[in-house]
KOLTITOR-597258 format. One record per residue: x, y, z of N, C-alpha, C, O in turn; residue number from 1. Coordinates in pm, whole numbers, always signed. Layout:
# residues N
<<X,Y,Z>,<X,Y,Z>,<X,Y,Z>,<X,Y,Z>,NUM>
...
END
This chain:
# residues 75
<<+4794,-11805,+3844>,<+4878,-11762,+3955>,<+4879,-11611,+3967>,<+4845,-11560,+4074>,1>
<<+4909,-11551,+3885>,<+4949,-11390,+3861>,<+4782,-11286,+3796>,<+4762,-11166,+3776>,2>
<<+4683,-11428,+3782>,<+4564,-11364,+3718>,<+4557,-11309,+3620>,<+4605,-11352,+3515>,3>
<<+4460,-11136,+3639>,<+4508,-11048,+3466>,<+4623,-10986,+3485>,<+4643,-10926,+3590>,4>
<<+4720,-10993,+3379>,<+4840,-10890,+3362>,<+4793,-10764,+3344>,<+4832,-10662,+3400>,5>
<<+4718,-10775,+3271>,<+4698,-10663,+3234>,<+4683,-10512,+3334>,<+4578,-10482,+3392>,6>
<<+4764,-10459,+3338>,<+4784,-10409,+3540>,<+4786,-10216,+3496>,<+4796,-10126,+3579>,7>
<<+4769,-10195,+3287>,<+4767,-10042,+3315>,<+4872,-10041,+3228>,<+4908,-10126,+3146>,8>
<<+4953,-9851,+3275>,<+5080,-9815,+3253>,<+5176,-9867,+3253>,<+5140,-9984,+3267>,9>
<<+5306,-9869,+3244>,<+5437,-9895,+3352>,<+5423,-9842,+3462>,<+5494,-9891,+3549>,10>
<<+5352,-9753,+3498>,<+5424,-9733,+3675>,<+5332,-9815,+3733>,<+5393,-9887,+3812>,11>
<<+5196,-9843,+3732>,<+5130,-9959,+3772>,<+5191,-10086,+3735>,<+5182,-10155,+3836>,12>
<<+5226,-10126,+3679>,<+5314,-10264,+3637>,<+5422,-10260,+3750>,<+5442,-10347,+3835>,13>
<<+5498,-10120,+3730>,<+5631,-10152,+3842>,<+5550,-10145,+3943>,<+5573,-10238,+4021>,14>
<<+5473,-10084,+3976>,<+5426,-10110,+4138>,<+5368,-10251,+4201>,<+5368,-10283,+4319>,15>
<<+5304,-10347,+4055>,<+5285,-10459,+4095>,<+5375,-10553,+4128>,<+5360,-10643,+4210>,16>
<<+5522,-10516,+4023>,<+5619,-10572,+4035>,<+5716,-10530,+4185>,<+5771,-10601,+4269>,17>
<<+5706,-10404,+4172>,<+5759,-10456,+4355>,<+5709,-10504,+4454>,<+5780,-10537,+4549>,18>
<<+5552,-10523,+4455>,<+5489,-10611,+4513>,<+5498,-10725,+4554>,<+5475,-10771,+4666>,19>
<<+5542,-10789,+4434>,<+5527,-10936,+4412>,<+5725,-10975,+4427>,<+5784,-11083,+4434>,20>
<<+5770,-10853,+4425>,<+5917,-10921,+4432>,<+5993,-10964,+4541>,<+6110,-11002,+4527>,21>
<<+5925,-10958,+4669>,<+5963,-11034,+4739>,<+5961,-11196,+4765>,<+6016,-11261,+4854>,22>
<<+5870,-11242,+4647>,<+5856,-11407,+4659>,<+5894,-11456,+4542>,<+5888,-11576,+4514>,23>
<<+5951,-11330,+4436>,<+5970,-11368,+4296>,<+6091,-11287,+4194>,<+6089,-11164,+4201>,24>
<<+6172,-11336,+4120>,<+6327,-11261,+4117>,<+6261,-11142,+3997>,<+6174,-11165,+3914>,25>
<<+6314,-11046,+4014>,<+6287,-10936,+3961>,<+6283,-10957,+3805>,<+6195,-10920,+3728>,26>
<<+6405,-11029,+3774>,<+6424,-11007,+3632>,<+6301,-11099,+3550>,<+6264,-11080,+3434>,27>
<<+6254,-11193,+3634>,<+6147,-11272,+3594>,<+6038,-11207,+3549>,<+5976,-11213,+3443>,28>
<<+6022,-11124,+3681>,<+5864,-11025,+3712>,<+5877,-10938,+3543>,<+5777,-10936,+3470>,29>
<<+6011,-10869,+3498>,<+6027,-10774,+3459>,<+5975,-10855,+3282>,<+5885,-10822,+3205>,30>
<<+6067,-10958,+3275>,<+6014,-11057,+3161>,<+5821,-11056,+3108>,<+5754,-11037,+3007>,31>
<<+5802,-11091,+3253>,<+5669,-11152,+3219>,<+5572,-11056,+3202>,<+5479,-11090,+3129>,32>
<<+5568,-10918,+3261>,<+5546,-10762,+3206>,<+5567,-10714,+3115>,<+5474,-10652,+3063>,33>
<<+5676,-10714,+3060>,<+5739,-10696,+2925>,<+5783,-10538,+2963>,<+5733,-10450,+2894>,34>
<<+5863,-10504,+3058>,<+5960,-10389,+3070>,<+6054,-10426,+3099>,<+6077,-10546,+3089>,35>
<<+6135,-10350,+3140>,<+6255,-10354,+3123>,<+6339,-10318,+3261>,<+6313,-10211,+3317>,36>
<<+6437,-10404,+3318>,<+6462,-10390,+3421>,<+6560,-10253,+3507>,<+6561,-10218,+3625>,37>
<<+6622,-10210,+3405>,<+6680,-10051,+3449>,<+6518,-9925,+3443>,<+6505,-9815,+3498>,38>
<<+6438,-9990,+3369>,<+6308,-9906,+3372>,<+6261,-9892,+3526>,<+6239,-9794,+3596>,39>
<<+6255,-10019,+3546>,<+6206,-10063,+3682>,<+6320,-10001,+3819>,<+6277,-9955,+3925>,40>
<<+6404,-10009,+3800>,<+6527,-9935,+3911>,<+6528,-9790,+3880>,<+6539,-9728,+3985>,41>
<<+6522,-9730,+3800>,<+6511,-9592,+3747>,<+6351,-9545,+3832>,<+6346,-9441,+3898>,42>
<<+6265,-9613,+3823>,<+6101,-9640,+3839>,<+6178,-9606,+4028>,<+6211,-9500,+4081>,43>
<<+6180,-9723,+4071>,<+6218,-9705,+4225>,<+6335,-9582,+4280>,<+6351,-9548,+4398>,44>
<<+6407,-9531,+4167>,<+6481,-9476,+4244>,<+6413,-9291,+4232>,<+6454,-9209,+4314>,45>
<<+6314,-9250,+4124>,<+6250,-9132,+4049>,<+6148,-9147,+4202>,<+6144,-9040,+4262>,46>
<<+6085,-9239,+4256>,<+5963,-9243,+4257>,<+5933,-9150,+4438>,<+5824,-9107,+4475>,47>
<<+6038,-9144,+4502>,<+6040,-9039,+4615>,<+6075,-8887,+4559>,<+6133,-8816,+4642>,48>
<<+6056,-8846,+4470>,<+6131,-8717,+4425>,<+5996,-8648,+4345>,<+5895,-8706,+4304>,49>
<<+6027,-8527,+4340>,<+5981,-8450,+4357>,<+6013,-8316,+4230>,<+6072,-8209,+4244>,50>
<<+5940,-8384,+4091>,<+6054,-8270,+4024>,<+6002,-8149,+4030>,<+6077,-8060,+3989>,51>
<<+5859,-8102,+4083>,<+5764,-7922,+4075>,<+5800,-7848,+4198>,<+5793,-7726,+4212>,52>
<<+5842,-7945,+4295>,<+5896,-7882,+4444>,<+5881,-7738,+4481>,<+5812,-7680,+4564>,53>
<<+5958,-7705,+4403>,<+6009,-7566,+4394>,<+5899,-7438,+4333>,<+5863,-7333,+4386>,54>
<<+5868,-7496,+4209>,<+5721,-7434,+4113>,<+5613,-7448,+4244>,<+5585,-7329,+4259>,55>
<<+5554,-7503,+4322>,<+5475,-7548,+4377>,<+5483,-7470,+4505>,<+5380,-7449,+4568>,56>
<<+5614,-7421,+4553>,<+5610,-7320,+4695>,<+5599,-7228,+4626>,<+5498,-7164,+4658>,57>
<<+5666,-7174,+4522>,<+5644,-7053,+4449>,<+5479,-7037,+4459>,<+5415,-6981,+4547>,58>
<<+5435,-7102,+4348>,<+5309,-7063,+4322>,<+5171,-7049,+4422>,<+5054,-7020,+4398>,59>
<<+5265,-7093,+4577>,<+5131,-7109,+4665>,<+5183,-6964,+4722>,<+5109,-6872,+4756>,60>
<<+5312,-6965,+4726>,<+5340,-6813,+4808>,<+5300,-6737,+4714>,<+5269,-6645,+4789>,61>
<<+5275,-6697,+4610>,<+5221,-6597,+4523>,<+5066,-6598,+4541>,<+4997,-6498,+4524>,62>
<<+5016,-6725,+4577>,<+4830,-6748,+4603>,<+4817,-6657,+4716>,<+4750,-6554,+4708>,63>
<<+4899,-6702,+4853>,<+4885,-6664,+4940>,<+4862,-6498,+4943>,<+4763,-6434,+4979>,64>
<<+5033,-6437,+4875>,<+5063,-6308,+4931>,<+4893,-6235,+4839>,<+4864,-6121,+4876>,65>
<<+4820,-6285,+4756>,<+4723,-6205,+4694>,<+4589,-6268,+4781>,<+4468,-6260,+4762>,66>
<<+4641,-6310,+4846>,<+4470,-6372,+4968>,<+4401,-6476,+4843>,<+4283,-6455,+4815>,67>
<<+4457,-6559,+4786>,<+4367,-6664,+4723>,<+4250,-6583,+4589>,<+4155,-6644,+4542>,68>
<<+4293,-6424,+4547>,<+4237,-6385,+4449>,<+4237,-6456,+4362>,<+4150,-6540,+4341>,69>
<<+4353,-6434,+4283>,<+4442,-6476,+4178>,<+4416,-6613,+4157>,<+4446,-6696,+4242>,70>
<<+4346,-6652,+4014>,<+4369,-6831,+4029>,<+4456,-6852,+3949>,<+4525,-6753,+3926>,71>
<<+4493,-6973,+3878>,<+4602,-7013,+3796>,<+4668,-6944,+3692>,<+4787,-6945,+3662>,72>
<<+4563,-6876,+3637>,<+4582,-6830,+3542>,<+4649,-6690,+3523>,<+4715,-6654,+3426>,73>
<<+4616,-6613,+3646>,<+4666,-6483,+3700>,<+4840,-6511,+3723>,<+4942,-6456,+3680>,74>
<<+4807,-6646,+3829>,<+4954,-6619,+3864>,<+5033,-6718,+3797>,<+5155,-6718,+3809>,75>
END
């Protein structure tokens, strides 16, 4: 039915598992994976966010203001 489990990481696992959880109760999915179901809600609630956000405008406005000299290591 479910084929290979074998699906990877946890975040590939939770991603199969929200997949499949519309035809199948979560805590089941979470059983038969072998994680853990606050893993999995923690998993959905982390997974729109953004923790470099901030590092990431920084470091392009610093690329920028030097015209793309500077590579990683500079700045």
């Amino acid at each position: 039915m479910f084929g290979n489990l074998d699906t990877g990481d946890e975040a590939h696992q939770y991603v199969t598992i929200e997949k499949t959880a519309k035809g199948y109760p979560i805590s089941k999915l979470c059983t038969l994976f072998k994680v853990s179901r606050s893993g999995y809600y923690a998993f959905l609630k982390r997974r729109g966010t953004d923790r470099d956000r901030d590092a990431k405008v920084l470091v392009k406005k610093v690329y920028e203001q030097y015209n793309g000299v500077y590579g990683y290591r500079q700045i």
